[in-house]
N, C-alpha and C positions, 0 to 999 in steps of 0.2 A: 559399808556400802556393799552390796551384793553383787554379782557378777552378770545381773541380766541389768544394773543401775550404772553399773561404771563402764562411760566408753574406750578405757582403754582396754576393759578385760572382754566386752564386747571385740573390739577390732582383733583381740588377741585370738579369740573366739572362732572369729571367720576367715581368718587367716587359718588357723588349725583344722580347719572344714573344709577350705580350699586345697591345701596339702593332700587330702582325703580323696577330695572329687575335682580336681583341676576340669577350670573351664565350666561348671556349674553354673549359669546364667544367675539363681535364683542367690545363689552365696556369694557369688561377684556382686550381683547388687547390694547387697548388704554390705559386702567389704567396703564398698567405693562411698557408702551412707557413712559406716563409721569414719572412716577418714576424714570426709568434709564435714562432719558432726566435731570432730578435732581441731578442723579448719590445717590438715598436716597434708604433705605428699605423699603418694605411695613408690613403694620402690623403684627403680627402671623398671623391672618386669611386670609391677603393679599401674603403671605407666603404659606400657604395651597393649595392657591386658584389657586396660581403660579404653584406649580408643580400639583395639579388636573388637570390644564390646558396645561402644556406640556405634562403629559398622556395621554390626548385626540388626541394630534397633533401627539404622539406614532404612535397610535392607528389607524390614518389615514397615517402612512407610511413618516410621517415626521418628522421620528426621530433627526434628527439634529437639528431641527428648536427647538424640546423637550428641546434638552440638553441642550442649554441656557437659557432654562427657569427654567429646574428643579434646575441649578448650579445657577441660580438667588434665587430661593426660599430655597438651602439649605442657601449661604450665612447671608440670611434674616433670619432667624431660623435654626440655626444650632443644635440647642438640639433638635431636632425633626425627629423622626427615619424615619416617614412614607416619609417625603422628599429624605432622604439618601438612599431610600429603591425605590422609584420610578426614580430616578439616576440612581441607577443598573439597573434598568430594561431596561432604557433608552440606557445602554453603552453596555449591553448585546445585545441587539438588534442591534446596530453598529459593533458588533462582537470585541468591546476592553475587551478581559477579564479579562486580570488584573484592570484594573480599575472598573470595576462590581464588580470583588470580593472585591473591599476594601468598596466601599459603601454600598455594602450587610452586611459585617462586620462592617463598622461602626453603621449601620441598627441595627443590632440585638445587637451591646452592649450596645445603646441606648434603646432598646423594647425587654430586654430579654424575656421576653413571649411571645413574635412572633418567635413560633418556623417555619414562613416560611424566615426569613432574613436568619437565618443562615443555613436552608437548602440552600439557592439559594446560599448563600456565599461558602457553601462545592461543591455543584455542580462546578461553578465556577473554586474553587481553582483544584477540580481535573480537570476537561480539561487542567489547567496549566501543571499537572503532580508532584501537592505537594499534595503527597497524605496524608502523617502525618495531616496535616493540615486541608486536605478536611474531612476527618475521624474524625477527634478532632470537628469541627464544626459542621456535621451530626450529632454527638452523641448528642452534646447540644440539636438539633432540636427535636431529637426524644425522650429525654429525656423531653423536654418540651410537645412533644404531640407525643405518641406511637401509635397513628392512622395516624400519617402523612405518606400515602403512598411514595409520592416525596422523605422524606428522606430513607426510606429504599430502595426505588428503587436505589438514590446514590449512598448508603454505599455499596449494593452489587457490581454497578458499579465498586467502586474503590477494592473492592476483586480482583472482574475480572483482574482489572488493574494489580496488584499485584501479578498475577497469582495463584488466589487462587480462582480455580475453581470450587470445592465443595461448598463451602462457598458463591460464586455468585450464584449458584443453588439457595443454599437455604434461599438466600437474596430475588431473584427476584421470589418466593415462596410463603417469606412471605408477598410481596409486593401483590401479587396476591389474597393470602387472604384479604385480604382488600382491595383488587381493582380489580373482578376477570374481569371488562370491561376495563382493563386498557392496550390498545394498545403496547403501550411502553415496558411493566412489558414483556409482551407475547415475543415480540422480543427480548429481551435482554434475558431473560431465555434460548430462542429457541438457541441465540449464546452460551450462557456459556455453554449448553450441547451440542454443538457442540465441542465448544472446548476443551470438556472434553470427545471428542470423543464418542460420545452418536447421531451420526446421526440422526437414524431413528426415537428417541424420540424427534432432534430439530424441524424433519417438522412441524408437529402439532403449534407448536408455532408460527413457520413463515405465517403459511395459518390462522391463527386463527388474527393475527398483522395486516392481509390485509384485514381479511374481516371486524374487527373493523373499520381500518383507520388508517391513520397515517400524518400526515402532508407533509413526505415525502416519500413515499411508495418505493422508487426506493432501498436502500439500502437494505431492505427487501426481496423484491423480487429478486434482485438479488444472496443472500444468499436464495433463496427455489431452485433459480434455479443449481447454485453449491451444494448444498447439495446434490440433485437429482440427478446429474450428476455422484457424488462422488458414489453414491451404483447405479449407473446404470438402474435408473426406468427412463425411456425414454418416457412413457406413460403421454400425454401431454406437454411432454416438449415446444413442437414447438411453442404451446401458450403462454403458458410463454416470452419464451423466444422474441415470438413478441412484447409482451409488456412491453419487458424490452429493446428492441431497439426504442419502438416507443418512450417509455418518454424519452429515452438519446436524440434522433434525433427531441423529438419536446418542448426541454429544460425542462421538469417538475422536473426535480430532480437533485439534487449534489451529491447525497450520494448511488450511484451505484458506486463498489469498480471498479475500473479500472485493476483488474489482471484479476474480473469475466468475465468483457465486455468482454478481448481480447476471449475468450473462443466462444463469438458468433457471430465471421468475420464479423463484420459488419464495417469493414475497417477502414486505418488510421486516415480519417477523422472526422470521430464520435467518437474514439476511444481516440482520440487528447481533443475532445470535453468535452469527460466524463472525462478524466483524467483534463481536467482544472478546472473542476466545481467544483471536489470530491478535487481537492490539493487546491482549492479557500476555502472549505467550513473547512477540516483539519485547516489550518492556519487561519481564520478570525479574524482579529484583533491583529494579531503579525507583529512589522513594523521593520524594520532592524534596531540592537541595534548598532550597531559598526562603526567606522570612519574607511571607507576604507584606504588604506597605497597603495604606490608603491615601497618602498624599501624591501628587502631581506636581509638575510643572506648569509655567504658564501657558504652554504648548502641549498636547497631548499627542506622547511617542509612540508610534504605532509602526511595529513590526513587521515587515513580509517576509516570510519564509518558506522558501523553493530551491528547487533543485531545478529549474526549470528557465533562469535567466538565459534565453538565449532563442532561436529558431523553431522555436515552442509553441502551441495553440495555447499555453498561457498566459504566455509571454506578447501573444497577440494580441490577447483580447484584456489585459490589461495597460498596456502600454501607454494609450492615451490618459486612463484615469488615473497613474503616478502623477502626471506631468499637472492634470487638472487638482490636485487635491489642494483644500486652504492650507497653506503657509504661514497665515497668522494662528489658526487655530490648532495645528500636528507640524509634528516634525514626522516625515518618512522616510522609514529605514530600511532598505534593502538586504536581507541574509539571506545569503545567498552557499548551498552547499552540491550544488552542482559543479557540472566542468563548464569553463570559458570556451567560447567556437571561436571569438574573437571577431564576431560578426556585427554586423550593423544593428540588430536587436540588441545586443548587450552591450553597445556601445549609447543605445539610446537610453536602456533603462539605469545605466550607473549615471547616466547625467539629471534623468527623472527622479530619482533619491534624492532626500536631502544627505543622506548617507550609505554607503555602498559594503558590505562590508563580506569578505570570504571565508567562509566559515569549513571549506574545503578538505580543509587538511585537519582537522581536530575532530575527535573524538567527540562523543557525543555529549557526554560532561563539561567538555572543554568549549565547546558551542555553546553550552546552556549558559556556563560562568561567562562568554563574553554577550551575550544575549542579556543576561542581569546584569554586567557591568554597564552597559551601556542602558543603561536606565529606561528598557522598552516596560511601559505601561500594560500595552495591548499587544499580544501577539498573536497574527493570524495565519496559521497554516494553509499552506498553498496546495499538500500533497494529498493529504489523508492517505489511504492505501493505493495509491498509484507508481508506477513504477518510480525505482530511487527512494521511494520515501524515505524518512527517517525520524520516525514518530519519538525515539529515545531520545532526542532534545528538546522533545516539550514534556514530555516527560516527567521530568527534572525539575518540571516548574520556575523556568526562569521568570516568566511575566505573571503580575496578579491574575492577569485577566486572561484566557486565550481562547480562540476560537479557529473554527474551520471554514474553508470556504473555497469552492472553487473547481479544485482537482478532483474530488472524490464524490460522486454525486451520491450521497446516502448518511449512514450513523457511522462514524468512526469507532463508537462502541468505546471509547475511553475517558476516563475519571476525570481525567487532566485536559481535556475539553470541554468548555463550560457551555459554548454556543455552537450552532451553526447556522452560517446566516443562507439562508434561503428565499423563497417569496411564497402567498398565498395558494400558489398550482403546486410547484413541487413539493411544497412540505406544509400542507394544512394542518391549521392547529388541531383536527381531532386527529392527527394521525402522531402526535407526541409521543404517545406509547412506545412510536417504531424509533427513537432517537435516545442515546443517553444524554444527546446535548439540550440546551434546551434550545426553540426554535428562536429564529431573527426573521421576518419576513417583510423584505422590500418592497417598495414600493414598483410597480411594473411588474420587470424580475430581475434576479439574483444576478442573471448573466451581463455583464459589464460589452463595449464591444470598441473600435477604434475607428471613429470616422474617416481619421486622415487616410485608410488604408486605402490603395492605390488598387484600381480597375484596369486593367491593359486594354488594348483593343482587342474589339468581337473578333475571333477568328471565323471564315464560311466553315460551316457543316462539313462539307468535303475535305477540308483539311483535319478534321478531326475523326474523319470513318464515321460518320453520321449519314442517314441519307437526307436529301432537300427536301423532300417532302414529308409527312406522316408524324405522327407524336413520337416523341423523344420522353422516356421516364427516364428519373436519373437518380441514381444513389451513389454519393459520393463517400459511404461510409466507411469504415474498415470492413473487411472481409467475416471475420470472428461475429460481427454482430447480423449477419443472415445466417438465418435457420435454416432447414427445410421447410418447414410449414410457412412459412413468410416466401421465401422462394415459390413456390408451388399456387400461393394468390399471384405474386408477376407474372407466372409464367400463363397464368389462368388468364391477366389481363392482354399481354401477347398474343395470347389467339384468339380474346374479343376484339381488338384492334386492327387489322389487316395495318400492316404497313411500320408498325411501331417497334422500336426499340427500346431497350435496357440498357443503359450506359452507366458504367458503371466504374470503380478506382482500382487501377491494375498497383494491385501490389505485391502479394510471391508468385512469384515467374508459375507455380503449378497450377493456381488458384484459377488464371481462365477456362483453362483445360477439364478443369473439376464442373465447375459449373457447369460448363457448356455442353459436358458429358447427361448433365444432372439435367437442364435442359430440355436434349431432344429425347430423355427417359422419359417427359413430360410432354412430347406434341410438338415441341418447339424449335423452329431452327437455330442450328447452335449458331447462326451468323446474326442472329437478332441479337446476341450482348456482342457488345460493345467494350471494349478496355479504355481508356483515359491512362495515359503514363501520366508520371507525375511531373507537375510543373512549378518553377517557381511563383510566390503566390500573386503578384498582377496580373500573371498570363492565367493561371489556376482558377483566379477570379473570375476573369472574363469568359471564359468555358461556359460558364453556367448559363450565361445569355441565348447559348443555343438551347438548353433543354425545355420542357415545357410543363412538367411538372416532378418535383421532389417528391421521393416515396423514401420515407424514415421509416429507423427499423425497431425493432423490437423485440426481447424485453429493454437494452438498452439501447438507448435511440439516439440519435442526432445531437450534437452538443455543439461545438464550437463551429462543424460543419454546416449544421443547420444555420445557425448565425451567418456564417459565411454566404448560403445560399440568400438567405433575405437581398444579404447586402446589395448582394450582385442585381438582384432583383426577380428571382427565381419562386415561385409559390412554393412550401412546402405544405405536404400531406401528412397527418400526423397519427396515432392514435395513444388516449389519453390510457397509462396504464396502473398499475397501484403503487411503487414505489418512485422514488428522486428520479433515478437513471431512465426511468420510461414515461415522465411527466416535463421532461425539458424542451420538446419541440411543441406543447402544448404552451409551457410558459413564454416562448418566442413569440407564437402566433398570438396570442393574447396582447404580447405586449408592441408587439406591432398594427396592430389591428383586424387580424385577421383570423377571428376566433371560432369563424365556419368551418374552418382548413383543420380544424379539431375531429375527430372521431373518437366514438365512444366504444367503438368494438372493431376487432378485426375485418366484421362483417360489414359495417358499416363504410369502412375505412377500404375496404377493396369498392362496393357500391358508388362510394364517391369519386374513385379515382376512375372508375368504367364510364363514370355517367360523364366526368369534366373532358378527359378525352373525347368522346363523343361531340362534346359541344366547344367547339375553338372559343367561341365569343364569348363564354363562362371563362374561359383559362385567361383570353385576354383581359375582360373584367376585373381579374384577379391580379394580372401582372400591372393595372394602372392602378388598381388603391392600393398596392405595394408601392407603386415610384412614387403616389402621391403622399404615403403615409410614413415614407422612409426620411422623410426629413424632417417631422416634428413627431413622430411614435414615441416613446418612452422609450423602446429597446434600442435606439443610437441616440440618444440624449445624453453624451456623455456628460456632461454641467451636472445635468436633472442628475444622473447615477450617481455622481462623487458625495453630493448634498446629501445624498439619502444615505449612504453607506455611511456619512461623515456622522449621521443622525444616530444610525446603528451603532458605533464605536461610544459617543458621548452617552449614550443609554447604558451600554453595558458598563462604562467607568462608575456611571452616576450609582448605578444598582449595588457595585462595589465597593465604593466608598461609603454607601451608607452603612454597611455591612450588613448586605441583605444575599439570599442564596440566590444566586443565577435563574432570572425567570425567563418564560416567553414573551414577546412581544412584537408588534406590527409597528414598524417606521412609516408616519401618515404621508400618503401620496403629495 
């Protein structure tokens, strides 16, 4: 046998060539061939040199080619942390994070004075959502070295998690002392004081995040741009805002929130786009834990899952249809991973369950396994990308079946959603292209509503800073959802009107002041808007009885409020636009009756609203096939809604157990 035939005078070979040129890429690989061509270890140093060298192959984007290398050189040396420690890195980068965090951990019990293994291992474990865990491991980190910014940045992380929003302040504070150049530290502070309702103190952090840098800047910026929106500074928006479409449309980022996107019409298709990136980039590295099933019970178990039991527009507008669902044909299950208020809403929906269940405290694995164990059929997501979400328990594929519904008016853009259910306006079948689900379309519409909900008494005009006479518009939307350009037809129909108002929903203390600045830059007296504080919701109800015409906004429009305005008896104005979130005051007025109340254009849609003002006995017209149409329309029909939804569920089981791929389809009126 010759020496270029036999592996061991080959290994001998490039061992003798490595002595020569240590560190040679081209003759390491060959070493580390002959070796596993042996199926033998290589030395400790050959062990080292092993995972040095899948670092590099990292490092050049060829992470998988790494991980056989690095999983060669732990084998080889297994007491050796910095092996176990560039595995994580290697698995992290592959976006497996459960397997990161165990090599991170086994990292740091091996090198306990490398307080960065068990930083990375708590990082790690909290993206799992084990937060005891990620917390118990930061501490060690930072107990080993209390200059390590990375671990305090964590620990506040997982605060935030937690909902312990002071405490994230002053995590991502301390992180900043020690790192006042630290990108990251800046953004994350910017959102806990967001979320701790502190606006005008998060911008700063978000503008301070982009001019450092950031690897993904998209997230970021899209949160300056919703914030701004939220207190109504409109001053430079439009910039922004282009470059927060040009990086969705020219792929630079995943991590633009896909509720923010819908906000800047930049249509289904990009829209589709960014929400696939952002639910790619949420989940990376969670693969379906469960063996799908096609058999049932005699009851078909259908899932609800939100964040959201409690004093919630959800929580509202479902409340009666729990309590209406058949009982001989589903069992209803309540999962619930939100926080308890303790309130009358979440006292009503654990009793509307057939079972109630808190999925609170567990990670998102841990959710999924009791989600499977409890043998849910059909599971229907309540959140999609709306605030709280947490897409990584469906993920995991605990139920055959799962779909979307409700929360998130658009494409979730994820795998592990097969449906969403919709109606004929919001999600017409030619528009499928814009959905990776496939569509469900109800019969009326989509939106579910609660008759029982209580109207207070009409309050006078005068009590509410109204004047007695003259038209009353009224938009009760959030702040975030007026533009300027929408702004600017109000204020146009304000000074066609002599005498009329804007009433509108006072919500951050700056947001009147903004407007009304923006206003009389427009002709307008800034004493024409109107604030509405907020009220609990019978009294909240009752408001609307003074207004005399709803003006929705757009690109995303009116959803649970619209609903609410009907109720009360309120007309609303609407216009019909091209995705979900700008097609739902369309689908209300349809399915109440009132399908003239539809506009096809901006242009349109200000002409109508000049001309009904004008004519009282049109508005009032309007407000009597409302009272008369509010009690047998399809859109308060809660009976009619339970039936049809109940139809939509039994469709998708039946599609499934035949074992067929998830289709579209229309539930017959």
């Amino acid at each position: 046998m010759t020496a270029g035939t036999d592996p061991r005078a080959a290994l001998r070979e490039q061992r003798r060539r490595l002595s020569e040129r240590p560190g040679d890429p081209a003759i390491l690989s060959a070493l580390f061939a002959a070796l596993d061509a042996l199926g033998e270890a290589g030395t400790p140093e050959e062990a080292v040199a092993r995972s040095n060298f899948g670092e590099a192959l990292r490092r050049q984007g060829r992470a998988a080619e790494a991980e056989a290398h690095h999983r060669r050189a732990v084998a080889w040396l297994p007491g050796f942390g910095g092996n176990h420690f560039n595995l994580g890195v290697t698995l992290q980068t592959l976006g497996r994070t459960g397997e990161a965090a165990e090599a991170y951990g086994e990292a740091a019990r091996l090198m306990p004075s490398f307080a960065g293994a068990a930083c990375n291992e708590g990082a790690m474990l909290r993206a799992l959502g084990r937060w005891d865990e990620a917390e118990a491991a930061l501490r060690r980190a930072l107990a080993t070295d209390r200059g390590l910014a990375a671990g305090w940045l964590n620990l506040a992380a997982v605060r935030r998690d937690r909902g312990d929003g002071e405490g994230a302040v002053r995590g991502f504070r301390n992180t900043l002392a020690l790192r006042p150049d630290l990108a990251e530290a800046h953004a994350n502070l910017a959102l806990a004081l967001k979320e701790t309702e502190r606006i005008p103190e998060s911008l700063p952090g978000f503008e301070r995040a982009l001019r450092l840098g950031l690897s993904d800047a998209g997230g970021v910026l899209a949160q300056l741009v919703q914030q701004r929106r939220h207190l109504a500074r409109w001053d430079g928006l439009d910039e922004l805002s282009g470059r927060l479409i040009a990086a969705v449309r020219d792929g630079r980022t995943e991590q633009v929130h896909p509720w923010i996107f819908l906000g800047e019409g930049a249509g289904p298709t990009l829209e589709r786009a960014c929400a696939e990136r952002y639910s790619a980039w949420r989940t990376r590295g969670i693969r379906p834990a469960f063996p799908s099933r096609r058999e049932r019970g005699e009851r078909l178990r259908v899932g609800y899952l939100s964040a959201d039991y409690h004093e919630h527009a959800t929580a509202v507008l479902i409340a009666e249809l729990i309590e209406r669902h058949d009982r001989d044909r589903f069992t209803i299950v309540g999962l619930s991973h939100g926080a308890d208020d303790g309130g009358p809403m979440r006292a009503r929906l654990r009793r509307g369950f057939d079972r109630f269940i808190d999925l609170s405290a567990l990670s998102d694995g841990d959710a999924a396994r009791r989600i499977h164990g409890e043998g849910i059929d059909l599971l229907v997501d309540l959140k999609g990308h709306t605030q709280n979400a947490r897409p990584g328990i469906a993920a995991h594929r605990p139920a055959p079946v799962q779909a979307q519904w409700l929360g998130y008016p658009g494409s979730v853009g994820a795998g592990f959603i097969d449906y969403v259910i919709a109606d004929a306006t919001v999600a017409p079948f030619d528009r499928q292209a814009d959905y990776s689900e496939r569509i469900v379309q109800l019969p009326g519409s989509y939106q579910p509503n609660d008759r029982t909900r209580a109207i207070g008494p009409t309050p006078g005009r005068a009590a509410c800073g109204l004047p007695e006479d003259g038209v009353v518009f009224c938009c009760f939307n959030a702040a975030y959802k007026i533009g300027p350009e929408l702004f600017g037809r109000w204020c146009r129909l304000l000074d066609a009107v002599p005498g009329s108002v804007l009433w509108l929903l006072a919500s951050h203390p700056e947001v009147p002041g903004n407007l009304r600045r923006e206003a009389a830059a427009r002709g307008v007296a800034p004493d024409r808007l109107v604030f509405a504080p907020r009220l609990p919701g019978p009294d909240h109800l009752a408001r609307y009885r003074l207004a005399d015409l709803f003006l929705d906004t757009g690109p995303v429009g009116a959803h649970t409020t619209a609903g609410e305005a009907l109720w009360a008896g309120l007309p609303v104005l609407t216009m019909l636009g091209g995705g979900f979130a700008a097609r739902v005051g369309a689908s209300l007025l349809r399915a109440v009756g009132l399908p003239d109340l539809v506009a096809e254009s901006w242009e349109a849609y200000e002409a109508m609203a000049l001309d009904l003002a004008r004519r009282p006995e049109a508005l009032e017209a309007l407000r009597s096939r409302l009272a008369a149409n509010r009690v047998a329309a399809p859109l308060f029909d809660s009976a009619r809604f339970a039936r049809g939804l109940e139809s939509a569920f039994t469709t998708m089981w039946d599609i499934h157990a035949r074992g067929e791929a998830p289709r579209s389809f229309a539930v017959p009126g």
